[in-house]
VEXDO-734997 format. One record per residue: residue number from 1; chain; x, y, z of N, C-alpha, C in turn. Coordinates in steps of 0.2 Angstrom, whole numbers. Layout:
<rs>
{NUM,A,{X,Y,Z},{X,Y,Z},{X,Y,Z}}
...
</rs>
This chain:
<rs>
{1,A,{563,627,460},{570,628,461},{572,635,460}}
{2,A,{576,638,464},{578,645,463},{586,644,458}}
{3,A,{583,648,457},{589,651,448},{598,655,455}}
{4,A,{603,648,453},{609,651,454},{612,655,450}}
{5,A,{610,655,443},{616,657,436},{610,660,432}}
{6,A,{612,664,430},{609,667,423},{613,672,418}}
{7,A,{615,668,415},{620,673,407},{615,675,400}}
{8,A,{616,680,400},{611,683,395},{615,686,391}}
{9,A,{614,683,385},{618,686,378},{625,687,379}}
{10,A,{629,683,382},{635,682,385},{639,684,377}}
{11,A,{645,689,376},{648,688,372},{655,687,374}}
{12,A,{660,684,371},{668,685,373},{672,687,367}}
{13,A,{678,690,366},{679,691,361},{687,692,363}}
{14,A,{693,687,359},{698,690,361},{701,693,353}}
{15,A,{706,698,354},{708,702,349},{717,702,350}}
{16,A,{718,702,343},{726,700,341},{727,703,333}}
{17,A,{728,700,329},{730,701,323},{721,702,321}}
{18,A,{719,697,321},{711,699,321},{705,698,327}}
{19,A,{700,702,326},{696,698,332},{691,692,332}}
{20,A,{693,687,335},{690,681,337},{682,681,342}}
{21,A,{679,679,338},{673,678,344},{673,673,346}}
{22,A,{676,670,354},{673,664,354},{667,662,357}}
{23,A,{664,667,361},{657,666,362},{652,671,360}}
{24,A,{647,671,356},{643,674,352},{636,672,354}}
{25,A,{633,677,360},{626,679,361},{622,672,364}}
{26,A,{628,671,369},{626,664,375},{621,666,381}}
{27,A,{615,663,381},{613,664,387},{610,658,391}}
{28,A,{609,656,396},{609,650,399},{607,652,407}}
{29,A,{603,648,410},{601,648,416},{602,639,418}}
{30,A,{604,640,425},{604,635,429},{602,635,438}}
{31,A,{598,630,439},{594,633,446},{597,628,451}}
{32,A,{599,628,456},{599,624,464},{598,617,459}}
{33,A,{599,612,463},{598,606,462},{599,601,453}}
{34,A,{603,608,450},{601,605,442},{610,604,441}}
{35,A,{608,601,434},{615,600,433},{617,601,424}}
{36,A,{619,607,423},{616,609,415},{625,608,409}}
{37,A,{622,604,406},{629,601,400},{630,607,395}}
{38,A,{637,609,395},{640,613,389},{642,606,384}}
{39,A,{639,605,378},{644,602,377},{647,607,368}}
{40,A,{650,601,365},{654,604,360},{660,602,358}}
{41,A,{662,603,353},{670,601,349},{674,605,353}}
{42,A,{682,606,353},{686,608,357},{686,612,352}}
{43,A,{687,619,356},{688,627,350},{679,630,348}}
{44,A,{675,628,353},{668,628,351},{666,633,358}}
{45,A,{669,636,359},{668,641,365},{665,639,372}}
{46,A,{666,633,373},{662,631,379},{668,634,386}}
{47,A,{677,634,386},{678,635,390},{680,641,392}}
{48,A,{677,646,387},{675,653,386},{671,655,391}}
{49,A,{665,651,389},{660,653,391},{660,652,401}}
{50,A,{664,646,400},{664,643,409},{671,650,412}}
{51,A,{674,653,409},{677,658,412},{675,663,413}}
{52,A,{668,665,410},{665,673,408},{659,672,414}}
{53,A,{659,664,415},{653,663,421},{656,664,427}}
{54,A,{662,663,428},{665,665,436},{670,671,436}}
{55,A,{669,673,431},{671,679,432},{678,681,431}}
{56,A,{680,675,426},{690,673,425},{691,677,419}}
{57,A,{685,679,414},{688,682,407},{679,687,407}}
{58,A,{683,692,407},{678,697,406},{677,698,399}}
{59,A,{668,698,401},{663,698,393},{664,703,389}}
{60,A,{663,704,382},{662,708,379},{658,711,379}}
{61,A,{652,708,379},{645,711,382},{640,705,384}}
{62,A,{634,706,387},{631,703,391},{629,703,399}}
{63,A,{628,699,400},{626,698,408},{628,693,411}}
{64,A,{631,693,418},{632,688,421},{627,687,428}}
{65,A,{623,685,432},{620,684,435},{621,679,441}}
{66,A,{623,680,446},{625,673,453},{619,675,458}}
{67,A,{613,673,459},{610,673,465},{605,680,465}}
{68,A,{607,684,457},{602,689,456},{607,695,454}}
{69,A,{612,694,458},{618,701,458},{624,699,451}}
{70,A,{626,703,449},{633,704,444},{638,702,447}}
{71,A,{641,696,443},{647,694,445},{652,698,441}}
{72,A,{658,700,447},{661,705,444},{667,701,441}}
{73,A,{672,706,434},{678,700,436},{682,699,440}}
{74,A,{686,692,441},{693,692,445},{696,697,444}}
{75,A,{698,699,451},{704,704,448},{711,704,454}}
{76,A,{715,708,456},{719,705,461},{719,707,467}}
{77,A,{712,707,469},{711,708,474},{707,702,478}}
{78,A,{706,700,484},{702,695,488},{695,694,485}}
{79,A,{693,687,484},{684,689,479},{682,691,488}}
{80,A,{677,693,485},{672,693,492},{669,689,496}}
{81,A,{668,687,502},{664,680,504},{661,676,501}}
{82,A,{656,680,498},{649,676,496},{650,676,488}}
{83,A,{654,677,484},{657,675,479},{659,671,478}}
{84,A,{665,666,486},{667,661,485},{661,653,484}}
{85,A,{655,656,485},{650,651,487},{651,648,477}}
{86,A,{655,652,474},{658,648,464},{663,647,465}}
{87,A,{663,640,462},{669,638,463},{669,631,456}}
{88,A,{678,632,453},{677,630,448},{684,622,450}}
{89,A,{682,619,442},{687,612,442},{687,612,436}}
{90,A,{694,612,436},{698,613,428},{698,607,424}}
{91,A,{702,606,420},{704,599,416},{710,597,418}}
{92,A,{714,603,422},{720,602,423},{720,603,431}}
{93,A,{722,599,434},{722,600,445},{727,604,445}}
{94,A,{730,602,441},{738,607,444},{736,615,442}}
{95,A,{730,617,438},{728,624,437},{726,626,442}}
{96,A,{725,621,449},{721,625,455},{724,622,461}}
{97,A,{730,618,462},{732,613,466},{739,617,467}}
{98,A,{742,617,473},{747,622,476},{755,618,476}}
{99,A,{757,615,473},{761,609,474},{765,610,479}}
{100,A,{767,617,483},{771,616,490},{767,616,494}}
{101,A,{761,615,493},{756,615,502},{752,607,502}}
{102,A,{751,607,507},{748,596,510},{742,599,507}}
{103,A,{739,592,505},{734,593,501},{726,596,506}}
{104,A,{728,593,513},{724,594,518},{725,601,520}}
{105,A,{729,604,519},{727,612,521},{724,616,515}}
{106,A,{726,612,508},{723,614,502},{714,614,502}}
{107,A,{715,610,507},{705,605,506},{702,611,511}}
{108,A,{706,613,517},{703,617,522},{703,624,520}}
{109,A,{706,624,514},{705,633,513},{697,634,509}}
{110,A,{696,629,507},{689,626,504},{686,626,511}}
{111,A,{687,622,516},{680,625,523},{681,629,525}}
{112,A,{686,633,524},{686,641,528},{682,647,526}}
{113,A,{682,644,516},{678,648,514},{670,648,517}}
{114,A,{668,642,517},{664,640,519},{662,642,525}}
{115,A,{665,641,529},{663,645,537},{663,653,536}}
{116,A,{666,656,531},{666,663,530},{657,666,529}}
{117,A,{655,660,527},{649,662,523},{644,660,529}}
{118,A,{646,659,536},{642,655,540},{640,648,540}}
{119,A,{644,645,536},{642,637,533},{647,632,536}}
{120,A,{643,628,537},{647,622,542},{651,617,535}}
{121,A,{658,615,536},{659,610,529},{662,605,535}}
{122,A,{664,598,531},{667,592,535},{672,595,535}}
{123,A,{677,589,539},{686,591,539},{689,588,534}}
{124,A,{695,592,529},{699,589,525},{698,582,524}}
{125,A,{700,575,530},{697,569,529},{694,567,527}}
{126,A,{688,571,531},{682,566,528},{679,568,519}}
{127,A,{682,574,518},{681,574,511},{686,571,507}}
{128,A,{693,570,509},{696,565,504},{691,557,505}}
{129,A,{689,556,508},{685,550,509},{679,551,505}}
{130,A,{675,556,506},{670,558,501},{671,557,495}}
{131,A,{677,558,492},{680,558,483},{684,551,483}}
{132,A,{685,548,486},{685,541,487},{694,538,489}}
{133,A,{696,544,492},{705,546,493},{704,542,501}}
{134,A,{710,538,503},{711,536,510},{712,544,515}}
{135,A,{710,545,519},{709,551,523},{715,551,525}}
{136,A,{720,546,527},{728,547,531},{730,552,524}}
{137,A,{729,552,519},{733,555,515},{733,562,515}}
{138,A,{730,568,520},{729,573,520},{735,576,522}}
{139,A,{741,572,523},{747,578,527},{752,575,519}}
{140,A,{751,573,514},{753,572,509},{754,578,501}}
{141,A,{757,577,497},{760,585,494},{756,581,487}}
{142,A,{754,588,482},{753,586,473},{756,578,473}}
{143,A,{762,581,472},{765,577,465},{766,569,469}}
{144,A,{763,569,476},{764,560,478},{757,554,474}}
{145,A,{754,559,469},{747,557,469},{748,555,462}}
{146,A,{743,552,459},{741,552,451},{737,557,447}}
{147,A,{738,557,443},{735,562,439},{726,563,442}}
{148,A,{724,554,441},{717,556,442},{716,556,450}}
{149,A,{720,554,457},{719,556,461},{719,565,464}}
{150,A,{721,568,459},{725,575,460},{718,578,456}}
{151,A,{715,576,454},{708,578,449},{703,577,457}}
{152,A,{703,571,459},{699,569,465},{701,576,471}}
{153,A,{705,576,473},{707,581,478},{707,588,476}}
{154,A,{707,592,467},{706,596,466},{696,597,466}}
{155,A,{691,591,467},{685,593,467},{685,592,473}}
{156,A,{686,588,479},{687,590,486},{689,597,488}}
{157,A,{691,600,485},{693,606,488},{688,611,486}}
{158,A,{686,611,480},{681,614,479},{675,615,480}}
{159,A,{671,607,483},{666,605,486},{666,606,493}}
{160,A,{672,607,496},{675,610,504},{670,616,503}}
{161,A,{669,621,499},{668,629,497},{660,627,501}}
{162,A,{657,622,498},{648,621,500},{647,628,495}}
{163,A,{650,627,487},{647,630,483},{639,629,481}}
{164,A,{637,635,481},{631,637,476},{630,637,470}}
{165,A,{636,635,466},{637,634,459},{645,629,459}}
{166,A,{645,625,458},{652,622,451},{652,623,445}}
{167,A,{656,627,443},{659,625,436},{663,621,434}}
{168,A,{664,615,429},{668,610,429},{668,611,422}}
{169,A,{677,612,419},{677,613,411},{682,606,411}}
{170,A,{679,602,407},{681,596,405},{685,593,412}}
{171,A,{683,589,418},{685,587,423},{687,582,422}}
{172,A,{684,577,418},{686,571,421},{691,568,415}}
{173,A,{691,573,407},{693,572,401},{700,570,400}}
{174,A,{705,570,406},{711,568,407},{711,562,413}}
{175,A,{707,556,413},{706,552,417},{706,547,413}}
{176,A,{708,541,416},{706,534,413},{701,533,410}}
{177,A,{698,530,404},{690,527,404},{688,525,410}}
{178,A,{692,519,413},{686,516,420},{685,519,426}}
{179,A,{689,526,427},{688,531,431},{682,535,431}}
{180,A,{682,538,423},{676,542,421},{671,544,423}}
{181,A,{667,538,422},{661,537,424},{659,537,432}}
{182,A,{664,534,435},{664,534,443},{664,542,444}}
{183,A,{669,545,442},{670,553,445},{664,556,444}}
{184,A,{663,554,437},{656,559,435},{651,560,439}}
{185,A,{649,552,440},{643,552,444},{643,553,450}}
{186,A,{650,551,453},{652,555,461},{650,561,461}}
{187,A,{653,567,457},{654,574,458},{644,574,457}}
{188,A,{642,571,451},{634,572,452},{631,572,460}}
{189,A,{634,567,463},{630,565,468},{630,570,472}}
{190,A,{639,570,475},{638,576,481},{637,582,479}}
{191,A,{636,586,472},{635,593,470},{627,592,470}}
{192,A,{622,587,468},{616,589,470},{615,585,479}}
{193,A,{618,582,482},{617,581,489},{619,588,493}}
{194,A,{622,591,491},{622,599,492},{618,606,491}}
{195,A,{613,601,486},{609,606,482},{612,615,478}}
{196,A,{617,612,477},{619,616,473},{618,616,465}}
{197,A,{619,618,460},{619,618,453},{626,617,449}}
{198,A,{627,615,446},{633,615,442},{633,615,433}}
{199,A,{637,619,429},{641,618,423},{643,614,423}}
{200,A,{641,610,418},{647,603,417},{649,601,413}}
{201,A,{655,606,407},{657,604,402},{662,600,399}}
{202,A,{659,596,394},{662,588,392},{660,591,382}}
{203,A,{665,586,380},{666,582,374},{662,578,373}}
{204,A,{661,574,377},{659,564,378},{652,563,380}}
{205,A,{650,564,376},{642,560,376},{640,554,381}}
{206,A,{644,551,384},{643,546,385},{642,547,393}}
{207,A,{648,553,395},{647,556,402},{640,561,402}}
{208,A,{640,562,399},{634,568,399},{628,564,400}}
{209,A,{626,560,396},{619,556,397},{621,553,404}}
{210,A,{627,551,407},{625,552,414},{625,557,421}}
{211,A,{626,563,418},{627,567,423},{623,572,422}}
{212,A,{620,574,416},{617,581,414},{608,580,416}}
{213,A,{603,584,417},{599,586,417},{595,587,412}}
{214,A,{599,593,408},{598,597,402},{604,598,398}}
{215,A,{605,598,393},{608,599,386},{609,605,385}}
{216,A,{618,608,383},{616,616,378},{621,615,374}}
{217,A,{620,611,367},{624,612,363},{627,616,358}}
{218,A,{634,618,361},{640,624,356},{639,622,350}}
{219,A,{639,627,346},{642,627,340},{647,631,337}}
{220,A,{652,635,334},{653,639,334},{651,647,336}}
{221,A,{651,644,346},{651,650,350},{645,651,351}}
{222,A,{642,648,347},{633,648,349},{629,640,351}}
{223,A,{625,643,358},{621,638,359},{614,638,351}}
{224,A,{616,629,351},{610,630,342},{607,625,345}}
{225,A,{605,621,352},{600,617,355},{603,615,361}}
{226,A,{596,615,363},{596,614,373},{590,611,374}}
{227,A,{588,607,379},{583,604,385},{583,598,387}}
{228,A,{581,593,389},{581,591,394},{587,583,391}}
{229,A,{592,582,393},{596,577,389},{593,572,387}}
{230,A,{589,568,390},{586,562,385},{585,564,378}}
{231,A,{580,570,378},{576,572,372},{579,575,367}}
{232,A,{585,577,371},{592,581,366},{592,576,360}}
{233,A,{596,571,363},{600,566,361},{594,559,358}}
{234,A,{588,560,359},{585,555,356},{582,557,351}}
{235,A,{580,565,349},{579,568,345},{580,574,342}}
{236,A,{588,575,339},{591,580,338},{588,584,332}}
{237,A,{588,593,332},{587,597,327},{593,599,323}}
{238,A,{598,599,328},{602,607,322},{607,600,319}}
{239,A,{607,601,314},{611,597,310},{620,594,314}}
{240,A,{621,599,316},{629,598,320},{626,592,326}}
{241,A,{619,593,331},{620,590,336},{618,581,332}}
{242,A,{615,585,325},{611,576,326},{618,572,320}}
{243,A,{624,575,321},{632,573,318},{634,569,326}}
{244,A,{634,573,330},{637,571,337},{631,565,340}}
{245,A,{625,565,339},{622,560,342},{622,555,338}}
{246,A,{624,553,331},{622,551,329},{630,544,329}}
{247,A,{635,547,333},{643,545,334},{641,543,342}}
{248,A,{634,543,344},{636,540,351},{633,533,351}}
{249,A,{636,530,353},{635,524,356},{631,522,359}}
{250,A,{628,524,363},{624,522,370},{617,520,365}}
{251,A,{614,513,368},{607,513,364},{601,516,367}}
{252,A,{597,513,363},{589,517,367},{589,523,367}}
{253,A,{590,528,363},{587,534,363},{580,536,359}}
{254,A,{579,536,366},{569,538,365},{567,546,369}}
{255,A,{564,548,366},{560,555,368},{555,558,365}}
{256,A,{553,565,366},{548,568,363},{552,572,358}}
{257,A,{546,574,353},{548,578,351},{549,587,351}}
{258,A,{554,591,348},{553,597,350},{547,602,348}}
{259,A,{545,605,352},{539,607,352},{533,604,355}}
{260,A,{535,600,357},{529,597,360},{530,598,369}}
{261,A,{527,596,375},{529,596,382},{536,595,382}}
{262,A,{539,600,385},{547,600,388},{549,602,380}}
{263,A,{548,604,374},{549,605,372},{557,612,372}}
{264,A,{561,611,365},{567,616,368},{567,620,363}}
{265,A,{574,627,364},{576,631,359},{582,630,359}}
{266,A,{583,638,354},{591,637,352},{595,641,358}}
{267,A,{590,644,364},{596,650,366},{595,646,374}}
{268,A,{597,643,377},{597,639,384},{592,638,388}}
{269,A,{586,638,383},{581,639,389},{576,632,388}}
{270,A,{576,629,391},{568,623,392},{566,624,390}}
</rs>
């Protein structure tokens, strides 16, 4: 599989009365077809880390990496075409959702990109239908929707892009419980039915054993364990992850151990 993302020793660091780091010497790679889990407590730098990867909060130091090239930061200017191929999904839709515009020309600025890059996408319609919305609703505004509908139409528009990467910082963590899991696995399906790669930052153990690939568990700004989720979660090293795994609920955790086949480390890598 070819490497979409690669961040090397990623630092962030904001400054005020003192300097805070919120992310401290993160690296991580994620390739075409995968699906790699941030997780962590809230204030644990994970949605740090998901802005210094698209280029919303420029690093202190480090590297950011998209398809081999430096991803520059936003700035106010148009990103470039083949930039648009990242695209991200907040915790909040209204961070990304235009409330005076129909949600269907909001969906289409997502295939425009995509035609920009030479790429074929469906029509607004059919992707409210793909995220499980009735397609008449495309001449309809924000605020006629629900919260978790307005979450489904903000990953519709992003997945309009035919991105090469999603980044997705807590998406679904402002939803129903009986929602949750639907959205999860949806956005799973059609971001690897795209062959693309995604960040997928959650709290909840219970999403991540379904939607992750691989594990990279925050700590205080540091990844302190990563690889493959079952093995994460069935056989945890750093004392913080084996506190989180040990509050999850799901049964049957089984795996190998570290160091052995598939073995993992502390810094993102398998």
């Amino acid at each position: 599989m070819s490497t979409v993302l690669e961040a090397t020793d990623l630092a962030v660091e904001y400054r005020g009365h003192r300097t805070v780091r919120a992310v401290d010497g993160v690296s991580l790679t994620i390739s075409a077809g995968e699906v790699l889990a941030l997780v962590g407590e809230s204030g644990r730098g994970k949605s740090s880390t998901a802005r210094a990867v698209i280029g919303m909060e420029k690093p202190h130091s480090g590297d950011v990496q998209f398809r081999g090239a430096p991803v520059p930061p936003l700035g106010l200017r148009r990103r470039k075409a083949e930039l648009t191929a990242m695209q991200m999904v907040f915790q909040d839709p209204n961070s990304s959702l235009n409330p005076r515009k129909r949600i269907g020309d909001q969906i289409a600025d997502g295939v425009t990109a995509a035609r920009a890059r030479g790429l074929s996408s469906d029509a607004p319609r059919e992707w409210l239908g793909a995220v499980g919305l009735d397609p008449d609703m495309v001449t309809r505004y924000p605020h006629q929707f629900s919260g978790g509908q307005r979450q489904r139409i903000a990953i519709a528009r992003a997945l309009a892009a035919r991105p090469d990467l999603l980044v997705a910082d807590e998406p679904i963590s402002a939803l129903d419980a009986s929602s949750q899991a639907e959205v999860a696995s949806m956005m799973r399906r059609l971001v690897l039915q795209a062959g693309a790669g995604m960040l997928f930052i959650s709290h909840d153990l219970s999403v991540v054993r379904i939607m992750a690939d691989r594990v990279a568990v925050m700590y205080r700004g540091r990844i302190v364990e990563s690889g493959p989720t079952a093995m994460v979660w069935a056989d945890p090293v750093h004392p913080y992850t084996k506190a989180r795994a040990g509050s999850d609920p799901a049964p049957g955790r089984e795996g190998r151990r570290a160091g052995g086949p598939g073995g993992r480390g502390p810094c993102g890598m398998a």
